[in-house]
C-alpha positions in Angstrom: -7.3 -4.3 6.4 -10.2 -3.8 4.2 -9.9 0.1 3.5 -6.0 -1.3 2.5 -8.5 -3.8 0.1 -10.2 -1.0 -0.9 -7.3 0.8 -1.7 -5.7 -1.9 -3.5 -8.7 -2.9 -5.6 -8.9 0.8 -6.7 -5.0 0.9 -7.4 -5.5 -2.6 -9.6 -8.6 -0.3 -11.7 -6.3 2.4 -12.2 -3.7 0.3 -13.5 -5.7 -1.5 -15.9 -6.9 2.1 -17.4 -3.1 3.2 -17.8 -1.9 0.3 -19.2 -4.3 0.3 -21.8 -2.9 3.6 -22.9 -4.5 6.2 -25.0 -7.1 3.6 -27.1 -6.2 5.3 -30.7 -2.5 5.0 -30.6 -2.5 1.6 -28.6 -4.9 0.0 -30.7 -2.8 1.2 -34.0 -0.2 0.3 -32.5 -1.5 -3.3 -32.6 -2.7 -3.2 -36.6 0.3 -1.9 -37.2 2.4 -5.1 -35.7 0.5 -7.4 -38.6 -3.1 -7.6 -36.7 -5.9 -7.2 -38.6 -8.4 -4.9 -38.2 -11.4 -6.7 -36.2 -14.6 -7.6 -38.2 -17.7 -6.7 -37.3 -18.3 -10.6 -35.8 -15.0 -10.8 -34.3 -14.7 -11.9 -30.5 -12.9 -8.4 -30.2 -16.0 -6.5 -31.4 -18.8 -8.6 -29.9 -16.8 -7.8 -26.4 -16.5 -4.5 -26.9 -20.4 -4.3 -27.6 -21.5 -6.1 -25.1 -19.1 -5.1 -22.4 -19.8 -1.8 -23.3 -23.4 -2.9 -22.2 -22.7 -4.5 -18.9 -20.5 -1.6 -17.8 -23.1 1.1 -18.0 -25.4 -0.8 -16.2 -23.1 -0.9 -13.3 -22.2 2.5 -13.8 -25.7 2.9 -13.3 -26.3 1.0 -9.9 -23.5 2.4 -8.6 -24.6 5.9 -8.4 -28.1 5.0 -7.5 -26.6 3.1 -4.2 -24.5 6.2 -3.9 -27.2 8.1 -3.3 -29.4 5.9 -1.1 -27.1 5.3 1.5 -24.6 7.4 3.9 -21.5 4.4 4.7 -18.2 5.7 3.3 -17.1 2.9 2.2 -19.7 1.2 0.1 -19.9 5.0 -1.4 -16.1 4.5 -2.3 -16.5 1.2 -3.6 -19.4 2.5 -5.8 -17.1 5.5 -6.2 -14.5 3.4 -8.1 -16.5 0.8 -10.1 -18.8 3.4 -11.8 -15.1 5.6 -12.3 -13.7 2.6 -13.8 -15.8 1.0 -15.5 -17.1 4.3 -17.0 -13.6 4.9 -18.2 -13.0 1.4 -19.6 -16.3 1.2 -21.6 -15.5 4.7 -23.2 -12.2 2.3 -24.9 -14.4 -0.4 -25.6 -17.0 2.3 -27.8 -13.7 4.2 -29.2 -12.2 0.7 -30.7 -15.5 0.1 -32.6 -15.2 3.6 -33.9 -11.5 3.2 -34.7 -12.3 -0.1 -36.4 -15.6 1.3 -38.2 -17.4 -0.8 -36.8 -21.3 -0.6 -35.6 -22.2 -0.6 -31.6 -25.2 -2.5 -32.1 -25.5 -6.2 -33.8 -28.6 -7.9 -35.2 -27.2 -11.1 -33.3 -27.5 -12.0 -29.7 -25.4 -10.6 -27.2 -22.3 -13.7 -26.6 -22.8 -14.5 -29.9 -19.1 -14.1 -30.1 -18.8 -16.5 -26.9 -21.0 -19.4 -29.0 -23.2 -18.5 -26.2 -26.2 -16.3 -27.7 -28.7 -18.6 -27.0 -28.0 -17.8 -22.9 -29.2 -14.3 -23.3 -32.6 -14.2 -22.6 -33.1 -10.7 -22.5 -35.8 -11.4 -19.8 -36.5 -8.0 -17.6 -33.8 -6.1 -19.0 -31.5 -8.5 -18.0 -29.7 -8.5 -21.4 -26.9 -10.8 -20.5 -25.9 -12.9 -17.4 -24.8 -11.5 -14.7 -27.1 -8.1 -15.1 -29.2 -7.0 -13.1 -33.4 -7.0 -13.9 -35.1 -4.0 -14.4 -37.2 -4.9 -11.7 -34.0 -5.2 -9.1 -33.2 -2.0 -10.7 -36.1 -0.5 -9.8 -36.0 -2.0 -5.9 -32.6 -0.7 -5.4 -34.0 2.8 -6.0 -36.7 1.8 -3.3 -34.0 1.3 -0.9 -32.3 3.0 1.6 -29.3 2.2 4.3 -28.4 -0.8 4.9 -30.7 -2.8 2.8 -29.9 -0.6 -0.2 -26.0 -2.0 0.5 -26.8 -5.6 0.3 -28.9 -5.2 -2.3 -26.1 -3.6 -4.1 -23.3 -5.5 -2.9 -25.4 -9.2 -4.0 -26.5 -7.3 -7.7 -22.7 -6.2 -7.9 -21.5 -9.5 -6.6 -23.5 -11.6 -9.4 -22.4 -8.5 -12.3 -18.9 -9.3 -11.5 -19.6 -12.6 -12.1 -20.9 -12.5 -15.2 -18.2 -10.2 -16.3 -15.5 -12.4 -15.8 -16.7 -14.7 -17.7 -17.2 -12.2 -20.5 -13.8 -10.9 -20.2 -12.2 -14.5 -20.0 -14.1 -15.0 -23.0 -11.8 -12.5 -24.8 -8.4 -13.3 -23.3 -8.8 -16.4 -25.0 -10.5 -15.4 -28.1 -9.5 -11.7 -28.5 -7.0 -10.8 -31.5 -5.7 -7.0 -30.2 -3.6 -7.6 -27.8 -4.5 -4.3 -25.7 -7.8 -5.7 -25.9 -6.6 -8.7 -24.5 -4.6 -6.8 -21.6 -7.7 -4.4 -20.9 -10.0 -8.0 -20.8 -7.4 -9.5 -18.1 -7.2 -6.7 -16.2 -11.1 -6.9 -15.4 -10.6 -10.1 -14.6 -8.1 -9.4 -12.1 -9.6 -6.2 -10.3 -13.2 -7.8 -10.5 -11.7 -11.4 -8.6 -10.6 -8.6 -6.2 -13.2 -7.0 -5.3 -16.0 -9.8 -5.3 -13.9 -10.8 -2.0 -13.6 -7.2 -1.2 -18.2 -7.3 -1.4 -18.2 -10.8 0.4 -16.8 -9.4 3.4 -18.6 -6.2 3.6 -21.7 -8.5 3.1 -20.8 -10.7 6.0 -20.7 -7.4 8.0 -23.8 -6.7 7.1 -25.0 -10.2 8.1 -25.8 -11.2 4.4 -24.1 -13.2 1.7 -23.9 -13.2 -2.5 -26.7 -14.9 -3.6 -25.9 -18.6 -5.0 
């Protein structure tokens, strides 16, 4: 049942890359229905930004698990989130190029939620959700088993945080392939926090509250 979970949730990641299309044409596409091109504090820029910053860091703990332990399938599951997310922040970095617009912002990070205040910054952890620098650095310590629920509980609260972001833009996003690539996180994400919850019952752990 779960490897079918597994399989699903990776099925749901690949969807969301192809419907999103090729990000130049879709994204004209768009402008060329009467949207405006995004400014530079737009909802649809400050997600791409700062989604663009979440995703590498799970990018990033998901090959540092995948090296720390031996299981199959929390290699596959790290496999696919640092595959997908990879992919989707490469379309989050091409749109602010498309648009001409910077990666980086002198404001907050959720600024573009009203929520720029929340970001503390504190350890590295630029946004909630994200991991510290100093879990970041434990993780690497780890190996086996403990390196999987460490993973699995940093992952867990990432996803989180993530969902929220991308909520954030299905309601306040103008591009609409924006708004379909924001939705589809949402989707796969829900997915596979359930998918983490039970391979962290296996492991005789849970997400942290």
């Amino acid at each position: 049942m779960r490897r079918q979970h597994i399989g699903w949730a990776a099925g749901a990641a690949a969807a969301v890359l192809v419907a999103a299309g090729a990000i130049t044409y879709a994204v004209a596409e768009d402008g060329g229905s009467g949207t405006r091109t995004p400014g530079a504090e737009s909802a649809d820029a400050g997600f791409a930004r700062d989604m663009a910053v979440h995703h590498q860091q799970a990018v990033e703990m998901s090959y540092i698990v995948r090296d720390r332990t031996k299981n199959v399938e929390v290699r596959r599951l790290a496999y696919d989130i640092a595959q997908t997310q990879a992919n989707q922040r490469g379309m989050l970095l091409g749109w602010l190029d498309l648009w001409e617009l910077p990666k980086v912002s002198a404001e907050p990070p959720m600024t573009w939620m009203g929520m720029g205040d929340m970001a503390s910054g504190k350890d590295g952890a630029l946004m909630p959700g994200m991991a510290t620098n100093t879990e970041l650095k434990k993780l690497q310590t780890l190996s086996g088993k403990q390196a999987e629920i460490l993973y699995l509980q940093l992952m867990t609260a990432h996803h989180k945080g993530g969902i929220h972001m991308a909520e954030g833009c299905v309601a306040k996003c103008t591009v609409g392939v924006e708004k379909r690539l924001a939705q589809g996180m949402v989707d796969a994400q829900q997915s596979e926090i359930q998918l983490m919850a039970d391979m962290l019952k296996e492991r005789g752990a849970q997400p942290r509250s």
